[in-house]
C-alpha positions as CSV (number, residue, x, y, z in Angstrom):
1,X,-11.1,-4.0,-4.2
2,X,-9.4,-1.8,-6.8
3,X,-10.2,-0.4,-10.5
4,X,-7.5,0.9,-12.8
5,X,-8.3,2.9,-16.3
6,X,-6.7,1.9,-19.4
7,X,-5.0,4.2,-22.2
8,X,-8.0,3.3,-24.5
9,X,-10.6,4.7,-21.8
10,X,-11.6,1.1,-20.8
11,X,-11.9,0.1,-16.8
12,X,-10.6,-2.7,-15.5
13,X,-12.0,-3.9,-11.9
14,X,-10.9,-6.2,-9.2
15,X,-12.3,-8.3,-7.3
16,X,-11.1,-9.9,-3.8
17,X,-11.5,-13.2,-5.0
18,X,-9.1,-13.0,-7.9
19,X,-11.2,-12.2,-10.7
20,X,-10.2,-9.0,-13.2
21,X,-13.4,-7.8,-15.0
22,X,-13.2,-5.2,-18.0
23,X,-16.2,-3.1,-17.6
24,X,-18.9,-3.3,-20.8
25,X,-21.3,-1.0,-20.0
26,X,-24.0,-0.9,-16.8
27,X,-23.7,-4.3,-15.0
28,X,-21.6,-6.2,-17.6
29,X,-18.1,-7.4,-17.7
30,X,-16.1,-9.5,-19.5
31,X,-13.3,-11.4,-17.2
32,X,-9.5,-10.8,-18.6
33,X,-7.8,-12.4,-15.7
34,X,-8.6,-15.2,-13.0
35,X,-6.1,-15.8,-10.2
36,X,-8.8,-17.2,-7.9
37,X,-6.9,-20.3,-7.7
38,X,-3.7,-18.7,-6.2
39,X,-5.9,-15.9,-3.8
40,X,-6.9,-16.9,-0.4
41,X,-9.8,-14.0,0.4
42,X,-10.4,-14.5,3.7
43,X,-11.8,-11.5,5.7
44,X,-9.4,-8.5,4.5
45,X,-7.1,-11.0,2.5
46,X,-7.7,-11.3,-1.3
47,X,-6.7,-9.6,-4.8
48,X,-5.5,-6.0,-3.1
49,X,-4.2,-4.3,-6.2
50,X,-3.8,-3.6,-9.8
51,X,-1.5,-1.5,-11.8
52,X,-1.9,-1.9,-15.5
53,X,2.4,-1.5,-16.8
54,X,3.5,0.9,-18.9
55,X,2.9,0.7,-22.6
56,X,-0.4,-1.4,-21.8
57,X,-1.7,-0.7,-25.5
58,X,1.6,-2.6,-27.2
59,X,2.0,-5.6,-24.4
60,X,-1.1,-5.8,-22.4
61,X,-0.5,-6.4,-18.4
62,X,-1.3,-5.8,-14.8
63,X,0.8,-6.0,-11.4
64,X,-1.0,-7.4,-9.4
65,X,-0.9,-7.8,-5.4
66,X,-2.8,-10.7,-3.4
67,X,-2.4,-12.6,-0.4
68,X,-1.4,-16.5,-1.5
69,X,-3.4,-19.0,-0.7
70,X,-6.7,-20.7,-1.8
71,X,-10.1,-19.4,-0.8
72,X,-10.9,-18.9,2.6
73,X,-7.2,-19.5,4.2
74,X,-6.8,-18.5,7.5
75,X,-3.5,-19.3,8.9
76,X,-0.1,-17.4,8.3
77,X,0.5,-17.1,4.6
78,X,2.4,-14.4,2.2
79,X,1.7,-11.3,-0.2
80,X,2.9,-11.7,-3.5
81,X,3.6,-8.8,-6.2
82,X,3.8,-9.6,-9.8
83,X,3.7,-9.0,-13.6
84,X,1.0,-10.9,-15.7
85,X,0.7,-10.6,-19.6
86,X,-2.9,-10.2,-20.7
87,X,-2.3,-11.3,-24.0
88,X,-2.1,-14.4,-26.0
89,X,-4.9,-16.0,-24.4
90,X,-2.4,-17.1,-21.3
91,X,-2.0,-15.5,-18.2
92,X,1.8,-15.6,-17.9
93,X,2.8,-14.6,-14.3
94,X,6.5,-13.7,-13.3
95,X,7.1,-13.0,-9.3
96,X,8.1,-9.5,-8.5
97,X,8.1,-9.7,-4.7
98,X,7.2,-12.5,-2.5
99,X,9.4,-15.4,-4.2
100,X,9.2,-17.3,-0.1
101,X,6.1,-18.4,-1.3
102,X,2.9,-19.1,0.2
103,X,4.8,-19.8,3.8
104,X,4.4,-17.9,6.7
105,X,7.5,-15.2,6.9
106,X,7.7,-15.9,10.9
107,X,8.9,-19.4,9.3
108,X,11.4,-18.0,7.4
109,X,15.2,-17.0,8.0
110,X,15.0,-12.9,8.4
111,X,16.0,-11.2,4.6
112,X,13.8,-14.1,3.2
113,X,11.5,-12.0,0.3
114,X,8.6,-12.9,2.1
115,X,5.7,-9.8,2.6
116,X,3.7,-10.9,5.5
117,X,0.2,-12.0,6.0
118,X,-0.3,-13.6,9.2
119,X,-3.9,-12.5,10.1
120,X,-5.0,-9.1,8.2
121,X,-3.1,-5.8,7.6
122,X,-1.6,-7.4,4.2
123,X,-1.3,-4.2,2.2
124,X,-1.0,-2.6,0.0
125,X,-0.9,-1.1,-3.4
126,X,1.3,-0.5,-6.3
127,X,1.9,2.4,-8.2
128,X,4.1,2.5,-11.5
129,X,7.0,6.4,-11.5
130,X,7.6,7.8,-14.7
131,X,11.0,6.1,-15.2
132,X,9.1,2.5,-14.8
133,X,10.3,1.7,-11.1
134,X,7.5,0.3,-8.6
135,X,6.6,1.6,-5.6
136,X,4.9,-1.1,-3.4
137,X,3.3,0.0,0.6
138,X,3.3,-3.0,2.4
139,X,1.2,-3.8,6.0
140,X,3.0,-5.8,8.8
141,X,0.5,-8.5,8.6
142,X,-0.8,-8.5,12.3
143,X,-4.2,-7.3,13.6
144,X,-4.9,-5.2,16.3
145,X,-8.3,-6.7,17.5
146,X,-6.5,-10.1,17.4
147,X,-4.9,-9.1,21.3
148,X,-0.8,-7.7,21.6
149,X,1.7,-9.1,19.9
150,X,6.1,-8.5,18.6
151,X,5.2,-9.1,15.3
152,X,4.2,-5.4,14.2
153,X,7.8,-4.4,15.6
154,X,9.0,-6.0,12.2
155,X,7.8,-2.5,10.6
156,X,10.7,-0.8,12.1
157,X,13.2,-3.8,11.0
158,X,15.1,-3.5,7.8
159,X,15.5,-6.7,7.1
160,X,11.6,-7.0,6.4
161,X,9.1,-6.7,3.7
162,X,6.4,-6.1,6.3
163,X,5.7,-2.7,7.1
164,X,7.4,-0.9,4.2
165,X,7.2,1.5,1.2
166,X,9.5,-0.2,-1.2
167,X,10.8,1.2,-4.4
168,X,11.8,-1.8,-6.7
169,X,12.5,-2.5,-10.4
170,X,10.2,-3.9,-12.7
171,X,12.2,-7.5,-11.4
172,X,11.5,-6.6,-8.1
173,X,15.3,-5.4,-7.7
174,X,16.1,-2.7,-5.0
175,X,18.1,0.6,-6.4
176,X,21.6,2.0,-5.7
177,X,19.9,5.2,-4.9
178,X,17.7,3.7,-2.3
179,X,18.4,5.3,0.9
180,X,19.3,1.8,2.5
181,X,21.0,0.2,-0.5
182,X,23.6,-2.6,1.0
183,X,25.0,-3.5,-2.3
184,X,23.0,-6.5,-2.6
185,X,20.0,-5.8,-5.2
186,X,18.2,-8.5,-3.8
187,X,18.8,-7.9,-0.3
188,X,15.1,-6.6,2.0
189,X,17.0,-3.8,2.9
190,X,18.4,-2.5,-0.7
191,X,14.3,-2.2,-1.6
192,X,13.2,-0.2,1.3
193,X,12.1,3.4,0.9
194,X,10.7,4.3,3.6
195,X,9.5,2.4,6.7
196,X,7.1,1.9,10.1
197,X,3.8,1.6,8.2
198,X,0.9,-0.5,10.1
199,X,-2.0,-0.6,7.6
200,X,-1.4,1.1,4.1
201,X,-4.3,1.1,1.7
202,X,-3.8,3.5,-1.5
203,X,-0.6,5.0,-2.3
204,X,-0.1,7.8,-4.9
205,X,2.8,9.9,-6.1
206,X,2.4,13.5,-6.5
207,X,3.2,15.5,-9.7
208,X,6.5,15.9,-8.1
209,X,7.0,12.2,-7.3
210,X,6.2,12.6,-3.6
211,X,4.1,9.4,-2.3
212,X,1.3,9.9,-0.4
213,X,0.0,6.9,1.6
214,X,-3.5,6.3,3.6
215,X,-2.5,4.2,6.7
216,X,-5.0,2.8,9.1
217,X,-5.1,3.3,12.0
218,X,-5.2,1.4,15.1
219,X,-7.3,2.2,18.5
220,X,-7.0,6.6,17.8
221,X,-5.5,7.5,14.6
222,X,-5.6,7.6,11.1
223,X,-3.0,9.1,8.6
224,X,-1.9,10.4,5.7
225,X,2.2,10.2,5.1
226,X,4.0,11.7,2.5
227,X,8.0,10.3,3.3
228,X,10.7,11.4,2.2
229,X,13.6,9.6,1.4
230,X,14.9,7.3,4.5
231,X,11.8,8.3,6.7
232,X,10.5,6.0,9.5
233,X,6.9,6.7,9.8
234,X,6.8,5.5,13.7
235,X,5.0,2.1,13.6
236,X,4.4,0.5,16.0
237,X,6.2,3.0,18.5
238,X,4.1,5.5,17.2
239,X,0.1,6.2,16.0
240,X,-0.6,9.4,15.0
241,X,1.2,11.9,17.5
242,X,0.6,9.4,20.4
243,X,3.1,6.3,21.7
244,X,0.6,3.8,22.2
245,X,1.4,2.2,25.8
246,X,1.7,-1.7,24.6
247,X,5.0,-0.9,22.5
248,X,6.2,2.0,24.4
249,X,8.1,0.0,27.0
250,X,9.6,-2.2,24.4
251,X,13.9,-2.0,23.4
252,X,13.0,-1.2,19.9
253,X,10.4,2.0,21.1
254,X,12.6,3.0,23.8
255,X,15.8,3.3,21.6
256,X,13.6,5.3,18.9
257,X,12.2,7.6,21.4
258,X,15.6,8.3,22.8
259,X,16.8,9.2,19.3
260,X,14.8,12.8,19.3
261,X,11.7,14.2,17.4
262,X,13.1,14.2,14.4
263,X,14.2,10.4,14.1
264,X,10.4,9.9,12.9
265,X,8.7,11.9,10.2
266,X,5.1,12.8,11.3
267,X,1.8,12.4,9.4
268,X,1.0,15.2,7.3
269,X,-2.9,14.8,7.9
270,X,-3.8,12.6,10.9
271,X,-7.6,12.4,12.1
272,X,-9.3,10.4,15.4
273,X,-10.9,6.4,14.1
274,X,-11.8,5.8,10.8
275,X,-10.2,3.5,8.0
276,X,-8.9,5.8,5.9
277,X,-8.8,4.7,2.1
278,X,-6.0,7.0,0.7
279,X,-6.9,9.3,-2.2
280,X,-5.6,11.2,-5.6
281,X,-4.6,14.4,-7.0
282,X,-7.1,16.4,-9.1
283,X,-5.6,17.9,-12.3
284,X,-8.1,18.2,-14.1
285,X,-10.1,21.6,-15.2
286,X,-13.9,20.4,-14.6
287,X,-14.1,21.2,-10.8
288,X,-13.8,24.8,-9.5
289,X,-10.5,26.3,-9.5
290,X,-9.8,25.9,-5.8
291,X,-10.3,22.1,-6.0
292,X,-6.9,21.7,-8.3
293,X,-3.8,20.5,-7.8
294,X,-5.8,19.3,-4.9
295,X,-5.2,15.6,-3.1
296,X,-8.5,14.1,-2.1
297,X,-9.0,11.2,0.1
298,X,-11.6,8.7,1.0
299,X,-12.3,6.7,4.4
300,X,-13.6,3.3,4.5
301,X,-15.8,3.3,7.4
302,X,-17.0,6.6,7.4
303,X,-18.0,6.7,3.6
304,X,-16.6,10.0,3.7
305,X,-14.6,11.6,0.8
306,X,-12.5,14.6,1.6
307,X,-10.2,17.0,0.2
308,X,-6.8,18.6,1.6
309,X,-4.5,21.6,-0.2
310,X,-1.1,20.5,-0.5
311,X,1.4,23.7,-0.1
312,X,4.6,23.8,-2.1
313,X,6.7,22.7,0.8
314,X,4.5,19.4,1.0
315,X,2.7,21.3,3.8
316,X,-1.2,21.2,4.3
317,X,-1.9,24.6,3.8
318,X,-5.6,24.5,5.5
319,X,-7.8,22.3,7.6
320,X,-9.1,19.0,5.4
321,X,-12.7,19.4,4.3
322,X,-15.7,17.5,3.7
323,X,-16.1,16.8,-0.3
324,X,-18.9,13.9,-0.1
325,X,-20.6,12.4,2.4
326,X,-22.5,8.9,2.1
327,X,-19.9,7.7,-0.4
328,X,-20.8,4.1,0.4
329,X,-17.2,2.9,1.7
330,X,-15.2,3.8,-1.0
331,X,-11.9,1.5,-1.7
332,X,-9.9,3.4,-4.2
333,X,-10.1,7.0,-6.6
């Protein structure tokens, strides 16, 4: 489900189960880390992500984000973020985000630190800034193909996980310089960066710290969003450019759309059905000229890989093209 290179040039892969293989050489690995016990992997549930933290070489360590539970779980359950140390021959865990537990979040009093998982769209990824904050996408833990339902509405509520791109400290800790900060540290709302996200897969920051996030879609749309500070991506009032007609008759919809165009930031790349992956930015000097500074991106279902200029104003400065095609469903670059 996710891969993440190592300062010494090693790989470390993922597996939905809960299993974190080093890579050895052509089908051989050698385990370093086995949450299976704490993972339900049910369908789309699972390990998600892993970040390796900063100064990996000195104290060895992932973040790590999985859905809790125990094998093939089913009902309502919770994402959990966290820090485990590699070293010493113990996996030593401490909680980052998702301190409810393995309970549902609709069970919970609203501000509980619950990320939800109640059928699929559990998020997310993780990725580490330069100062050693954490941004975290989260989904909103419903699933389309499951029939209608309120619950995705919790994207555009502040006082949820669900939904969100959260920018936290390493102790899971929101920041005074977060645009929602309440004072309260702890507090859902003092965490939140940006918000009305359905699906998010990979998220990466740009060389100027802007994140990029694939989001899946839902019946038309898939998306690329870059927020910026405060933005509401539109979720579930939104997908793509379109209101979808089951949420556009709802209080929460209606008040958005009576708040103008600019009260929701639009997708900077959006494209009809897919499952887009999310992608990178190429700075390296081995492709052609043209190709860096670049941000490719991979979708799921279309085992397509495709890459997009990024203008200095954040702006997609030409149509997205075709990189790869047959890419065998890629899940992260």
């Amino acid at each position: 489900t996710s891969f993440a290179l190592l300062p010494d040039g090693g790989v470390l892969v993922a597996e939905k189960r809960g299993i974190v293989s080093r890579v050895l050489g052509r089908n051989r690995r050698r385990a370093v880390l086995d949450i299976s016990s704490r993972v339900a992997d049910y369908g789309y549930r699972g390990l998600l992500a892993i970040e390796p933290v900063p100064r990996y070489t000195r104290n060895p360590g992932l973040y790590v984000l999985y859905v809790q539970g125990r094998g093939q779980t089913r009902s309502p359950t919770s994402v959990r973020v966290s820090s485990i140390e590699l070293g010493g021959g113990r996996a030593r865990e401490r909680v980052v985000l998702g301190r409810a537990g393995r309970r549902s979040c609709t069970d919970l009093p609203p501000g509980a630190d619950c990320i939800p998982c109640d059928r699929d769209h559990c998020g997310g990824d993780i990725e580490v800034a330069p100062d050693g904050t954490l941004y975290v996408v989260t989904g909103e833990g419903w699933e389309g193909s499951a029939g209608f339902s309120t619950l995705p509405l919790r994207a555009q509520a502040l006082h949820s996980l669900g939904g969100k791109l959260l920018r936290v400290t390493p102790e899971g800790h929101g920041l005074r310089n977060n645009p929602f900060w309440d004072g309260n540290p702890r507090s859902n709302r003092s965490r939140i960066w940006a918000y009305g996200l359905r699906n998010p897969w990979r998220l990466t920051l740009s060389a100027q710290g802007v994140p990029f996030i694939g989001d899946v879609g839902w019946n038309d749309w898939e998306e690329i969003d870059a927020p910026v500070r405060g933005a509401n991506l539109g979720w579930p009032c939104f997908e793509g450019p379109d209101r979808p007609e089951e949420y556009a008759t709802n209080r929460v919809c209606r008040t958005l759309y009576g708040r103008g165009a600019s009260a929701v930031q639009r997708p900077l790349i959006a494209y009809r059905r897919g499952s887009i992956t999310g992608g990178v930015f190429y700075d390296g000097t081995g492709f052609p000229e043209r190709y860096r500074g670049g941000y490719f991106y991979g979708d799921w279902s279309r085992s397509v890989l495709r890459f997009a200029r990024i203008g200095q104003a954040g702006r997609v400065r030409a149509d997205p093209e075709d990189f790869a095609t047959g890419a065998a469903g890629p899940v992260q670059l």
